[in-house]
FIVEXZA-231371 format. One line per 4 residues: number of its first residue (from 1); their letters; for each residue x, y, z of C-alpha. Coordinates in steps of 0.05 Angstrom, whole numbers. Example, Ala and Ser with C-alpha at 12.3 -4.5 7.8 and 13.67 -1.06 7.14 Angstrom:
1) AS) 246:-90:156 | 273:-21:143 .
//
This chain:
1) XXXX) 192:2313:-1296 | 177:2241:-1296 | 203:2181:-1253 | 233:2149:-1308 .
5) XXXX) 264:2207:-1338 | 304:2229:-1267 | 320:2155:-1261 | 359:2166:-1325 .
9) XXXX) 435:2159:-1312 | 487:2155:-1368 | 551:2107:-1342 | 624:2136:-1352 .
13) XXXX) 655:2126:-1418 | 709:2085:-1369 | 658:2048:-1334 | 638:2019:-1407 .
17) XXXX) 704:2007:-1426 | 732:1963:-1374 | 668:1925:-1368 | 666:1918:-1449 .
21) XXXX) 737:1882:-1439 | 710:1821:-1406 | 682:1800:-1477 | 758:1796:-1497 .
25) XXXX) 765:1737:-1443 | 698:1701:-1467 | 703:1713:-1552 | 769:1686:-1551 .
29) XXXX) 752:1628:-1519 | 691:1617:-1553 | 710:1642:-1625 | 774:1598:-1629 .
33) XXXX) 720:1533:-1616 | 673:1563:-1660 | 722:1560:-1722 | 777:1518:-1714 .
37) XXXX) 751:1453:-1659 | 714:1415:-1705 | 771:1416:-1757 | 820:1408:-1703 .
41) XXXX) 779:1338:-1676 | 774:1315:-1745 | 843:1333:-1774 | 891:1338:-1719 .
45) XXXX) 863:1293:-1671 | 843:1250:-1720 | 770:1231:-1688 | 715:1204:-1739 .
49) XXXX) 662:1271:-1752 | 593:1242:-1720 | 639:1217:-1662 | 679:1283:-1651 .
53) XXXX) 610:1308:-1659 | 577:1266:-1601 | 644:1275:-1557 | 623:1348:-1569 .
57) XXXX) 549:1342:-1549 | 562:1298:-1489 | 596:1356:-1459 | 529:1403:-1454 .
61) XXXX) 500:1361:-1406 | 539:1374:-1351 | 523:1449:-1385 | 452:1436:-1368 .
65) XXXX) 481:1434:-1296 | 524:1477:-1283 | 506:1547:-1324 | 433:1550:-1284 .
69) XXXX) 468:1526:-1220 | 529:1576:-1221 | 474:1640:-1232 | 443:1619:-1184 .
73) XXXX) 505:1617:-1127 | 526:1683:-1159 | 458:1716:-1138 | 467:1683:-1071 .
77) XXXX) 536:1703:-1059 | 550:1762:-998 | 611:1785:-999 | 645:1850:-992 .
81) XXXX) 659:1863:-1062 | 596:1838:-1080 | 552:1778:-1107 | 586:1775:-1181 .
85) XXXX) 661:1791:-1176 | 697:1753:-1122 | 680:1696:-1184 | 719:1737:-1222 .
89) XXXX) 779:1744:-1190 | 783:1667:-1163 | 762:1636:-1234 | 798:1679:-1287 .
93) XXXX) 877:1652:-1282 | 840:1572:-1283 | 796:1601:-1348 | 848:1611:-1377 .
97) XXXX) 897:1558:-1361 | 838:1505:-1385 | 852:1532:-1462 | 908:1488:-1461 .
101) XXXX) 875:1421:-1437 | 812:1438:-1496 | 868:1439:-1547 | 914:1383:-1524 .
105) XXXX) 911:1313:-1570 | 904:1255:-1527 | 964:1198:-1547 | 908:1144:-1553 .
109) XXXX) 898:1103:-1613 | 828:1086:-1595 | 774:1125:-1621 | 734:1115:-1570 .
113) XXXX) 792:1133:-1522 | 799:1200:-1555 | 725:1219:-1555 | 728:1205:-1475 .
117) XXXX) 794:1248:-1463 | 761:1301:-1509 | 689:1303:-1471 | 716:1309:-1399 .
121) XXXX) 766:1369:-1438 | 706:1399:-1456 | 678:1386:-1397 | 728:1420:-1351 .
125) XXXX) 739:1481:-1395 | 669:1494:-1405 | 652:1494:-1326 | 717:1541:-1311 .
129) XXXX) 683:1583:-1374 | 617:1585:-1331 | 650:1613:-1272 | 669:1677:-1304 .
133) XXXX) 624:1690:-1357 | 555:1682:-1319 | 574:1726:-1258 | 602:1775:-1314 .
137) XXXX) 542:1778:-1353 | 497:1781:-1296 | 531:1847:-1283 | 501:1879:-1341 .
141) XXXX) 435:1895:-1328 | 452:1919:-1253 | 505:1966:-1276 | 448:2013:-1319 .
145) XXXX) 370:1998:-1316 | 360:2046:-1385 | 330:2019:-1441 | 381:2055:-1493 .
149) XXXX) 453:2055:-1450 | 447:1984:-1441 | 440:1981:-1514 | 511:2028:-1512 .
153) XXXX) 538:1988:-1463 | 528:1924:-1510 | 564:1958:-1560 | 623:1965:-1509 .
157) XXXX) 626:1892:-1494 | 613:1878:-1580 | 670:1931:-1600 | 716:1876:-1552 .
161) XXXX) 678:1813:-1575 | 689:1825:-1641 | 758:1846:-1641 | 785:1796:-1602 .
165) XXXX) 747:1748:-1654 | 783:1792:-1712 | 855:1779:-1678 | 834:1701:-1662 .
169) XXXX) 808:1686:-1733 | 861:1726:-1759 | 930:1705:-1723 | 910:1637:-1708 .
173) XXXX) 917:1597:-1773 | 978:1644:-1783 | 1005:1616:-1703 | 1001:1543:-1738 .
177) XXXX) 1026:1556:-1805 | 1085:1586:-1764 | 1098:1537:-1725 | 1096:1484:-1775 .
181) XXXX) 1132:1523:-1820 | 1199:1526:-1758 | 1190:1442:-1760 | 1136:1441:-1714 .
185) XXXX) 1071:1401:-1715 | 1006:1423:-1722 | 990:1404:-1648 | 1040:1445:-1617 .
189) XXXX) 1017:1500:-1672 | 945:1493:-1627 | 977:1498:-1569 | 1014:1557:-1577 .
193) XXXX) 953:1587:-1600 | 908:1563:-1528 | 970:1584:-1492 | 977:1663:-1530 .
197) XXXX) 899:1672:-1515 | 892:1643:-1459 | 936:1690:-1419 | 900:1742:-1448 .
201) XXXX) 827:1717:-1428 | 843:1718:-1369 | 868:1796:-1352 | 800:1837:-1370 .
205) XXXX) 762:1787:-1314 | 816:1818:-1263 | 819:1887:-1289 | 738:1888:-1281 .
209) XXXX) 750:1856:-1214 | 788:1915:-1187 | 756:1974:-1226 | 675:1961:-1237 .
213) XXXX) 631:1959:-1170 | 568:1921:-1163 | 498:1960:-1145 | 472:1945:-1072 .
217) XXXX) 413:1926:-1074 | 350:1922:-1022 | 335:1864:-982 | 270:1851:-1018 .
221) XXXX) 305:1848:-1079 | 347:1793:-1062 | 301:1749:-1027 | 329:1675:-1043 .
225) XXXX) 280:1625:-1070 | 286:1553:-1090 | 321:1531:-1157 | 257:1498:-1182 .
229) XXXX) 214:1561:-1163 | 272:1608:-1200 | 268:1570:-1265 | 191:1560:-1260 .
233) XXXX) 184:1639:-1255 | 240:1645:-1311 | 198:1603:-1350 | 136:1651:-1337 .
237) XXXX) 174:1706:-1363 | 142:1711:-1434 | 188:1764:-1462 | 248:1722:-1435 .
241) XXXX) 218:1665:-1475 | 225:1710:-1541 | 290:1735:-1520 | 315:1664:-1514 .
245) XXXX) 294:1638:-1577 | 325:1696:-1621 | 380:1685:-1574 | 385:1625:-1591 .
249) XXXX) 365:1615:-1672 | 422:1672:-1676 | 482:1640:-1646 | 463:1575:-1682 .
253) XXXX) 472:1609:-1739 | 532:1650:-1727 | 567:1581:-1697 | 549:1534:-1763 .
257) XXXX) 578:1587:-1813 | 634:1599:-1775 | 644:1525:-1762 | 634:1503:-1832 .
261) XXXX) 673:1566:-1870 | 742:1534:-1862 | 718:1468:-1898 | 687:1515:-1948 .
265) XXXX) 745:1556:-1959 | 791:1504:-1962 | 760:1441:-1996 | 707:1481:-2047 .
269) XXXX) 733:1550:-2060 | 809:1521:-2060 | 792:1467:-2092 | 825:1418:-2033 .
273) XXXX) 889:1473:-2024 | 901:1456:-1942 | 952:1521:-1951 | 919:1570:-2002 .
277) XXXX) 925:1641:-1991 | 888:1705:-2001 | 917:1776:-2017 | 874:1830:-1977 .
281) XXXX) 907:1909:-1980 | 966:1879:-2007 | 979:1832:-1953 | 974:1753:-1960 .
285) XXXX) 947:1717:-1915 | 917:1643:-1912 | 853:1649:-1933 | 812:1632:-1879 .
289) XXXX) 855:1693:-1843 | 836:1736:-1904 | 750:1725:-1910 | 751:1727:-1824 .
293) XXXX) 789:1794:-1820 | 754:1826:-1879 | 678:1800:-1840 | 704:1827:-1777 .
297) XXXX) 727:1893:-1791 | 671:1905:-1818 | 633:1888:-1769 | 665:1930:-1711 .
301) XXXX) 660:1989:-1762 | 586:1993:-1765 | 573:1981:-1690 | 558:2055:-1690 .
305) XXXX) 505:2042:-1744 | 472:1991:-1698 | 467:2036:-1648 | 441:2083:-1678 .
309) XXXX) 387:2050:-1718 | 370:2017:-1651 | 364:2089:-1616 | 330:2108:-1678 .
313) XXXX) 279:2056:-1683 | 279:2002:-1636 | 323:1940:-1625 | 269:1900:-1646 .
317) XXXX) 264:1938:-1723 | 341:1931:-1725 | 349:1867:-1713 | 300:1841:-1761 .
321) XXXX) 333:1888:-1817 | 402:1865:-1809 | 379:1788:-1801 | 349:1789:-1865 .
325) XXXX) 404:1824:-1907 | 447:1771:-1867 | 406:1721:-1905 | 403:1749:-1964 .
329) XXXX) 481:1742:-1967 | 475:1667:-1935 | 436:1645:-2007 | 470:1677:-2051 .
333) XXXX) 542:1648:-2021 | 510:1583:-2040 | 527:1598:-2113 | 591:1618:-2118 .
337) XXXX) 642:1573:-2159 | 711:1544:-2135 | 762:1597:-2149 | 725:1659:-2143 .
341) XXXX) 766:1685:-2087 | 755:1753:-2090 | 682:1739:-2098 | 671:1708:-2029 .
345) XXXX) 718:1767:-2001 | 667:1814:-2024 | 613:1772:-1988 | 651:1768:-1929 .
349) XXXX) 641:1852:-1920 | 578:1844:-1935 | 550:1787:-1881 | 598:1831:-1842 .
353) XXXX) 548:1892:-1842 | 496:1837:-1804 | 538:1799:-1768 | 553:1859:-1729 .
357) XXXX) 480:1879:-1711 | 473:1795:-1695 | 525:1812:-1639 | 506:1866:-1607 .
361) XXXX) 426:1867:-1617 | 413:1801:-1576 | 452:1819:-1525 | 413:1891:-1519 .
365) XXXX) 345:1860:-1511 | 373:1813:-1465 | 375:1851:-1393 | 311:1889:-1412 .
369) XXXX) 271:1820:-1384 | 301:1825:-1316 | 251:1889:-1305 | 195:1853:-1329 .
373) XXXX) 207:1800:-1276 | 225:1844:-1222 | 159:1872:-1228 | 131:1803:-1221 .
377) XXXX) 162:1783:-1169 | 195:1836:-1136 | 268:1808:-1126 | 315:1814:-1185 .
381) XXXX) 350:1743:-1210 | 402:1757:-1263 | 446:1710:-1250 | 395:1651:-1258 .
385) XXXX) 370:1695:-1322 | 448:1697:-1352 | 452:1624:-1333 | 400:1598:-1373 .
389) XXXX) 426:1658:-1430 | 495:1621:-1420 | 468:1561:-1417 | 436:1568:-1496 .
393) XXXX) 501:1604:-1511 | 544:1546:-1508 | 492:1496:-1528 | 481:1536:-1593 .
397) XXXX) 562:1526:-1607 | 556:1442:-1580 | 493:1434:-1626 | 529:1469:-1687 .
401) XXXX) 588:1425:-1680 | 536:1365:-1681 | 494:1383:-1742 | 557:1407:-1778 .
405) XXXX) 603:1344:-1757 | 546:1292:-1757 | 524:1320:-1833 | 596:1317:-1855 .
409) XXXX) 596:1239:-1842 | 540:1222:-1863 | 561:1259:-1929 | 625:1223:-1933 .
413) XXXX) 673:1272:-1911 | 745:1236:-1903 | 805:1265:-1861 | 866:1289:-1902 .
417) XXXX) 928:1240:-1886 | 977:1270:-1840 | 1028:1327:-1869 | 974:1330:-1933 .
421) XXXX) 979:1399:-1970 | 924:1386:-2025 | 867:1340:-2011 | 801:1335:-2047 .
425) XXXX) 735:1318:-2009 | 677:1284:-2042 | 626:1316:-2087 | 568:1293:-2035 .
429) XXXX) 614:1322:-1975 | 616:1389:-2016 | 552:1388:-2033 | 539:1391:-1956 .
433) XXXX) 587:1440:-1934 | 545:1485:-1989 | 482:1474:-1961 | 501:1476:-1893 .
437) XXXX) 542:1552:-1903 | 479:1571:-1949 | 400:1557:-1948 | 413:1517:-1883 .
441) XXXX) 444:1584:-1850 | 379:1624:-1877 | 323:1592:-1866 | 351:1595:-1779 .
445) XXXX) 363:1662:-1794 | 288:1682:-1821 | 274:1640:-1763 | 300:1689:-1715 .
449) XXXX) 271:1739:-1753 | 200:1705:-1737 | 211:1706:-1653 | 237:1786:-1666 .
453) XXXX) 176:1803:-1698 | 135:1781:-1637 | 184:1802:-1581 | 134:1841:-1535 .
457) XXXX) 187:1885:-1491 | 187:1959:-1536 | 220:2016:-1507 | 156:2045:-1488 .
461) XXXX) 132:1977:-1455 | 197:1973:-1420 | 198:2047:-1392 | 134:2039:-1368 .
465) XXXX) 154:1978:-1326 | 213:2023:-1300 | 160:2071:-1278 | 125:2022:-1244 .
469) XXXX) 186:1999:-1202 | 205:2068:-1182 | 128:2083:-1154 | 130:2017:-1120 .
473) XXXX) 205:2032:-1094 | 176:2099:-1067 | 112:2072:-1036 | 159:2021:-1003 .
477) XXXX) 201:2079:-975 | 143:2117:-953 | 110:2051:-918 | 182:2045:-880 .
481) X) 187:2112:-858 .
//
């Protein structure tokens, strides 16, 4: 029997679920600023769009800081319960609390005033984000080193990722109309919202805390080296390169649809309706609710298909199959006309089938390059590697506010007076939002198709790397004896 096949260990169906739950704490955060912040700075808090979209921006360069520099502490950390979850339990109740501050409208009539307040918001939330979700991710390559289960593990994390998005895209607009509807504004409507999901980010971080334990590793492996030296050997890492662009062309993507959706929905396909509605099984909902629910169930119905295909075939091939089905969709949303409602629900399920295996696939590849470097170097790095991953994460979501926000003014795009139920944008600003939701959207997603095609980490390349390890790891024990 081969190394690499007695090396094989499947992780407990438990072990996957309770880790899968820390995606809860991160997709609620980040899915309720995917959709709803750049409409909230440009309708609630009543910021210009290319400021509100510079305000955005400014906050990733304290990203470019702090994401590298907190994977790093987090492989340097020695501690009894490990290197990655005493950040857990310190940083998850302050995660969560900082929801309310990203979602708080500053009483300043100055523009400029406002675009501060909401920067160093960003600013604060996005660092107490760091703390939890690098040291979590970090956690999933050393909890399995196979090629496949990490792939099963993924779908663990996506089956919570995608949920919590489903509940967030779902019960938020419905939070606000509420609250608006009992004589409330929409401010306290957002806040509400922050305040629900907040205290629910924050529990899974915990519950992993006291349930998942780290793997102890050799003192070889965690050798520490210099930050420069770290990202210089990251940078050598030629299948991390790949990984990071797909990464990276994907959640660009995914961010500028679901950014610029709720200006589609609502100013083209409503015609300028701020409160139109959708009927899906019989149930009404407002129609942003209705097209996010329908994408979303669908895609935590075929993560099983993912999986399987990926087993099947390879990451790689299912990637590149979903991605360009995803496009597909992308172009032909481009032509539908105001009013065809049940139309755009129909192409919600069907970007739904891809925008499950963009989720999940990523992700998969993602811990596979930690190996590669290992063998390299012989010390394992994740948390600089799920630093820089972070890192692109959040500047995918900062850069999608600031092509979507920045396009929207230079197109004209003009903020609905307060209390406004109908308002009707201008035919340049539509024009935009159309291009921006359609060819715009598939011509980054053929670009991530372009970086799959070339990934070089196959399952066969990558289980021959694990054999490698595990001859070195036995020499090494033989040498020691």
């Amino acid at each position: 029997m081969s190394a690499t096949t007695q090396s094989k260990k499947y992780l407990s169906f438990w072990t996957k679920l309770v880790y899968g739950t820390g995606d809860w704490g991160t997709a609620g955060y980040g899915t309720l600023r995917q959709i709803f912040y750049a409409i909230f700075l440009t309708d609630v808090v009543g910021l210009e769009p290319r400021l509100a979209s510079v305000a955005a921006l400014v906050g990733i360069i304290w990203d470019a800081v702090n994401d590298p520099i907190i994977g790093m502490l987090s492989d340097r950390v020695r501690t009894r319960w490990g290197r990655r979850r005493p950040f857990l339990l310190f940083f998850s109740i302050p995660f969560g609390l900082s929801f309310l501050l990203l979602w708080f409208t500053p009483p300043f009539e100055s523009q400029v005033a406002k675009a501060v307040f909401i920067t160093l918001a960003f600013m604060i939330s996005d660092t107490l984000e760091t703390l939890v979700a690098v040291p979590f991710s970090a956690l999933t390559p050393e909890l399995t080193p196979d090629y496949d289960e990490r792939t099963s593990l993924t779908g663990f994390r996506m089956f919570f990722n995608l949920g919590i998005s489903l509940v967030t895209a779902v019960a938020a607009p419905a939070i606000v109309d509420g609250v608006i509807a009992g004589g409330g504004t929409q401010q306290q409507g957002y806040l509400v919202t922050a305040a629900v999901f907040g205290g629910m980010a924050a529990l899974p971080f915990l519950l992993i805390f006291f349930v998942i334990r780290e793997r102890q590793l050799t003192p070889e492996q965690t050798i520490e080296v210099s930050f420069t030296e770290t990202v210089r050997t990251a940078w050598g890492n030629v299948p991390f390169r790949f990984a990071t662009a797909v990464y990276m062309l994907n959640w660009i993507t995914f961010d500028l649809v679901a950014l610029v959706l709720p200006f589609y929905l609502l100013y083209w396909i409503s015609s300028g309706d701020l409160l139109a509605t959708a009927t899906v099984f019989g149930v009404s909902l407002p129609i942003e609710s209705a097209v996010f629910a329908i994408l979303l169930v669908t895609a935590v119905l075929v993560l099983p298909f993912w999986i399987f295909i990926s087993n099947r075939f390879s990451k790689q091939s299912a990637y590149i199959f979903g991605m360009v089905f995803w496009a597909v969709v992308q172009l032909a949303i481009f032509s539908i006309k105001p009013g065809q409602v049940s139309l755009v629900l129909f192409m919600s399920f069907l970007a739904g089938l891809s925008v499950s295996s963009a989720h999940i696939l990523p992700d998969a590849m993602f811990p596979d390059v930690i190996e590669w470097d290992e063998l390299r170097t012989c010390r394992r790095a994740e948390g600089i590697y799920y630093g820089v991953k972070n890192f692109i994460r959040k500047l995918t979501g900062a850069f999608a506010i600031f092509i979507g926000l920045q396009t929207l003014g230079w197109f004209g795009y003009q903020t609905p007076p307060e209390g406004a139920t109908r308002f009707m944008q201008p035919d340049s600003a539509l024009l935009a939002i159309r291009i921006l939701i359609g060819p715009f959207g598939a011509i980054l997603l053929f670009s991530a198709v372009a970086m799959a095609w070339f990934y070089p980490l196959t399952r066969e390349r990558h289980a021959r790397i694990r054999k490698l390890l595990e001859k070195r790891k036995v020499r090494e024990a033989g040498v020691s004896d």
